[in-house]
N, C-alpha and C positions, 0 to 999 in steps of 0.2 A: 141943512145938516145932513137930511137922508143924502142928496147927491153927491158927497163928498166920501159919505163911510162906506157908498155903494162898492166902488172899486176895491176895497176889504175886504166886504163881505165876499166876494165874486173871488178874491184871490188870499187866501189866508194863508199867510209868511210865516206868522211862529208856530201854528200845529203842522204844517212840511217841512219845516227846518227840524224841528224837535221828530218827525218820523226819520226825517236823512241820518239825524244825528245816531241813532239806536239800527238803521240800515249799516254806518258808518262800523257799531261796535262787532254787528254782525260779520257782516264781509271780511271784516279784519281777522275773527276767529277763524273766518271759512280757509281764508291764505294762508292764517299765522305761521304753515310750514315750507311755503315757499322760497324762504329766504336759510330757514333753518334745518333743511335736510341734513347738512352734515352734524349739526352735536346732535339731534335728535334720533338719527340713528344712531350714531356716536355712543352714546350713555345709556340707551335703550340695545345696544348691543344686535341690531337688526342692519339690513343693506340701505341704501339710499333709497333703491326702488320702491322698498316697502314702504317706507313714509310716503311716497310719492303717490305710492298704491291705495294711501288713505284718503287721497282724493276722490277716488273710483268709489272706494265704498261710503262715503261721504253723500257725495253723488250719489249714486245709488240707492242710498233710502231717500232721498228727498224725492227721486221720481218714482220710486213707489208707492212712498206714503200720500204726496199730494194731494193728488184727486182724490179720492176718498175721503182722506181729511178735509177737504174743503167739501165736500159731500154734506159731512156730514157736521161742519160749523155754519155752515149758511142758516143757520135756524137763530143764532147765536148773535148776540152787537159786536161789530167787526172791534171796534176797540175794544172789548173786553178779552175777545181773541186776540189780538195784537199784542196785549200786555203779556198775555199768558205765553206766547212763543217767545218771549225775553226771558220767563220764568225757564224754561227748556234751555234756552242757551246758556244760563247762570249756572243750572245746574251740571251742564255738560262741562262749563268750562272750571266748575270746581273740581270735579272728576280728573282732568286735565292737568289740573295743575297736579293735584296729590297720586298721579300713576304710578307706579312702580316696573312695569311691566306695558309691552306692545299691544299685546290684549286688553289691558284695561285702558291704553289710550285710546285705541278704537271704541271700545266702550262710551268713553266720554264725550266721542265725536259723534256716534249716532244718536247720543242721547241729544245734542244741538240740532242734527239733523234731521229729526222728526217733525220739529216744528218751521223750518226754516221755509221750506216750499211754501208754507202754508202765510209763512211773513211775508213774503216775497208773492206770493198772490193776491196777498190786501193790498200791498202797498199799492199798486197800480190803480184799482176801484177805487180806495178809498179817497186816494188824490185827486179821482177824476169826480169824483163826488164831491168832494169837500171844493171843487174847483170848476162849478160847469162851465163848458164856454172857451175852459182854457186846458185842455186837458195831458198836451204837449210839453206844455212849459209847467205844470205841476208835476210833472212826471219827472222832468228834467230835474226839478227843485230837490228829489228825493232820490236822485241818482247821482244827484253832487257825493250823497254820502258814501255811499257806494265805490265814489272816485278818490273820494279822501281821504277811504281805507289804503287804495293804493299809493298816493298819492303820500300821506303821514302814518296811517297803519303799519302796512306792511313792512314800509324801511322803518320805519320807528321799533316795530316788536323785533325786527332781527339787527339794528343794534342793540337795541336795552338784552336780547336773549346772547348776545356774545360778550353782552359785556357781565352780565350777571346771574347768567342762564337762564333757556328758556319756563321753565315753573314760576321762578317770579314776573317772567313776562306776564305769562299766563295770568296771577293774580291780578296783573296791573287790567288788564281786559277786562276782569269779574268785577272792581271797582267801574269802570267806566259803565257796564253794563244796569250796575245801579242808578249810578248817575243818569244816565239813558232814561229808565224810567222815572225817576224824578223828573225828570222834564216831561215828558209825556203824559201823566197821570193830570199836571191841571189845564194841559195845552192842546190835547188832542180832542174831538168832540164825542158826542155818544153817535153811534152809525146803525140804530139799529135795521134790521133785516128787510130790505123792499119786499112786497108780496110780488111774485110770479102773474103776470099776464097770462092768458092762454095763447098769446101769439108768441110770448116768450116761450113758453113752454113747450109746444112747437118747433120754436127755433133750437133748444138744446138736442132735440131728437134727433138733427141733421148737420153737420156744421158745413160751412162756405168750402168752396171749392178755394178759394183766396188764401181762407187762414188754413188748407190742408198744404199749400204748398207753402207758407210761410214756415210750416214744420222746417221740412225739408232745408230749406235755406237756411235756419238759426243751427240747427243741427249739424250740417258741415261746417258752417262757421265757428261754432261754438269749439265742436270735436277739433278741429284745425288749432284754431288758439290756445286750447290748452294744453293740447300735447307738447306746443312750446311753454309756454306759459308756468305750469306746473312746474318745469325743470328749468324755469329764467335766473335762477340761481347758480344753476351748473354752467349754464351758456355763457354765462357772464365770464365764472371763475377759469372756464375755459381759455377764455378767447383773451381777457383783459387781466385775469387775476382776483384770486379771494379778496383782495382789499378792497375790488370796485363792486362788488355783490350789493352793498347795501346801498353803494349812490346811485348802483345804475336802477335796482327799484328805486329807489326816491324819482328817478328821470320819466322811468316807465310809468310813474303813477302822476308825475307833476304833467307831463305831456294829455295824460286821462284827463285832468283836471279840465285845460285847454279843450280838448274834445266834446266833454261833456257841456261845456259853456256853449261853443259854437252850436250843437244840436241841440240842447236849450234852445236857442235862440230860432234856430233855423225847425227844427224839427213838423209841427206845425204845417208848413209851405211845402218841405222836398224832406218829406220821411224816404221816401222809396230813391229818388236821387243820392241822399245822402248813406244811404244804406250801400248802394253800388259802391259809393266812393270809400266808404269803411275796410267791406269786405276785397276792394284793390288794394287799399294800401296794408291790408295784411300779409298782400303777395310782396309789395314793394320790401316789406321788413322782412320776408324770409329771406328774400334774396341776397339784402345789404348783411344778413345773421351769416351767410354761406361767404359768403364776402371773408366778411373778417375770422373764419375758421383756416382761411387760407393766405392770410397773411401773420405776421408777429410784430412784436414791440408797439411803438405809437400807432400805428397804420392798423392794427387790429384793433385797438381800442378806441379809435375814430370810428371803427367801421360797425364794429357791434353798439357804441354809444345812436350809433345813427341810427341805425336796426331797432335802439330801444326805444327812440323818440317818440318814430314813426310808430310802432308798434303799439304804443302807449296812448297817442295821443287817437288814433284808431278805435280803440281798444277802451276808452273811454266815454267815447260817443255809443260806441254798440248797444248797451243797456237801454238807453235812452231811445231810441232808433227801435230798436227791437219789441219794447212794449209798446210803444205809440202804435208801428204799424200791426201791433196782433190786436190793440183794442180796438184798430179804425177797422180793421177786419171782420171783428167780431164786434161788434160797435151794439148789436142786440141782446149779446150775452157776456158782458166785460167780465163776470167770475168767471167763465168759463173758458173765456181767453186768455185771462191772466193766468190762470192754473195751467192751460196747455203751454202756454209761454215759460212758465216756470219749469215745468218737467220736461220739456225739450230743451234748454240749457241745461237741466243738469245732469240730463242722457249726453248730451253733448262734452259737458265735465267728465264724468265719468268715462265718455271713448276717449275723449282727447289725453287724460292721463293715464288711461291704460298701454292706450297706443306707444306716447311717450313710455313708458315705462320698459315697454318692450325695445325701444332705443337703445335707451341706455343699459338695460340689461344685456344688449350687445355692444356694450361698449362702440356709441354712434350716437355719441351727444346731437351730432350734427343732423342726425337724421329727425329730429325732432320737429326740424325747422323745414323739413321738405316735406314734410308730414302737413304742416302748417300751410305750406305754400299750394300744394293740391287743393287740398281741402274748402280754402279760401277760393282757388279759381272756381271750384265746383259750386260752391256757394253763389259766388257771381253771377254764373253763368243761371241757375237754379231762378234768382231774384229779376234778373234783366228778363229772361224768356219765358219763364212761365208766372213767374209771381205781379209783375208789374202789368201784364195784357190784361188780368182777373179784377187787380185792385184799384185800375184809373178811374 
């Protein structure tokens, strides 16, 4: 009997599926205005930028807050923390829903973003704990969700938010979020606190040479994709028209989905190979996005559909790539790589839609995507020559 339920014990499906799934509610709050810049600012009587610009500041307390916060919950059982950063995002997103005003939807969004780094730091330990042995493909298992905010989230909130505005979107979010935790409260385990080694404790005072340049890499890449990314609703309506905004997310995120399985799969064997191939094919997607800004009719909608595939299916492995190699990096102090990993994406969020914002506030939709395209080469180059000699 024991040799049979071993392979269970070693890999446990329904508490990483039940964390993807409340990953899943999260990320979808993080995007929900991706798709919706225009009634958002629309109704809220502000420019496009500006919602755009709530990414930044979105971003922006998550890398703030992070470290610290994870400072100073380490004392604390990671699942009791975990449940409590669902409590933050329910709250934000009731906020959300009842705004009246710009100001208080920001409001509502940093009230999510307090605790979000801090979800987004467990998730990786706690998988890799709940999962020894397999730490890759548990990582993968909870970055599905993540994918299937894009994937069903984000084109789901921006039809349901045009077809009956975005606030009842918004409630529909605050419902799943309960649900979230309902699965989580009898499926997750208790995680409480490992005591610190003095060799561990040693090792936080210095970190690798490996995981200082892994910054650097997630950081162009990050800052690069979202300058597109943030405004993949505008490029769209550009290039193909308002009508395709919400299939060409649905595309960008079904291709993530695809991504995210392959580096599941693969992650494991060729983190650092597959990480190459990610951040190239973000170049190949700016290019195919420049492509179709400079064509019209079906030939443009070819060409940006293709721009989104690729983009997408890229762009869904990243997550997945990106925490395996900062754990195997830091493979001594997994809280404190996962926290550095956390707050370098969302430093990375925060330039990427600044950046962008400064585009389009000069009317240069297009430049978003050349924005994208640097960034990602610099990224490459960043992973291939210095990051890949440190970490073999």
């Amino acid at each position: 009997m024991s040799t049979t339920t071993a392979p269970e014990a070693r890999f446990p499906v329904v508490p990483l599926t039940a964390m993807s799934f409340a990953a899943f509610v999260y990320v979808t709050f993080e995007m929900f205005a991706v798709g919706l810049i225009k009634p958002m600012a629309s109704d809220l009587g502000v420019s496009e930028s500006s919602i755009g610009l709530l990414m930044t500041v979105y971003a922006t307390v998550v890398a703030v807050v992070t470290i610290p916060a994870m400072l100073w919950v380490s004392r604390f059982n990671k699942r009791t923390v975990f449940l409590i950063t669902l409590a933050f995002l329910a709250t934000g997103i009731v906020v959300q829903a009842l705004t009246v005003n710009y100001g208080m939807l920001a409001i509502g969004r940093t009230i999510a973003a307090l605790t979000h780094g801090v979800f987004w730091a467990l998730v990786g330990p706690m998988a890799a704990r709940m999962s020894p042995g397999h730490t890759g493909r548990a990582v993968g298992v909870v970055s599905i969700g993540s994918t299937m905010a894009l994937v069903v989230g984000s084109p789901l909130a921006t039809w349901i938010g045009e077809l009956i505005g975005w606030r009842p979107a918004t409630w529909i979010l605050g419902a799943l979020t309960i649900a979230a935790v309902a699965v989580l409260i009898p499926t997750v385990p208790s995680l409480p606190p490992l005591p610190d080694t003095e060799s561990e404790s040693k090792e936080k005072k210095s970190l690798p040479w490996g995981l200082i340049s892994l910054v650097i890499f997630l950081l162009l890449a990050v800052t690069g994709v979202f300058a597109a990314y943030t405004y993949l609703g505008l490029i769209i309506a550009e290039t193909a028209g308002d009508s395709f905004v919400s299939i060409g997310l649905f595309a960008f995120g079904a291709l993530g989905l695809i991504g995210v399985t392959v580096a599941t799969r693969t992650v494991d064997q060729r983190m650092l190979r597959g990480s190459v191939h990610t951040t190239t094919l973000f170049v190949i997607a700016a290019i195919l996005g420049q492509i179709a800004f400079g064509l019209e009719g079906t030939l443009a909608v070819v060409a940006i559909f293709l721009a989104v595939t690729v983009f997408g299916g890229a762009y869904g492995a990243l997550p997945t790539l990106g925490t395996t190699i900062f754990l195997h990096a830091g493979r001594d102090h997994p809280d404190t790589a996962s926290s550095i990993y956390v707050v370098t994406y969302q430093v990375g969020i925060a330039s990427g839609a600044a950046l962008g914002a400064m585009a389009v506030d000069a009317d240069w939709v297009a430049g978003t995507l050349w924005i994208m395209a640097g960034l990602s080469l610099a990224s490459t180059l960043a992973l291939a020559l210095w990051s890949r000699p440190l970490l073999k």
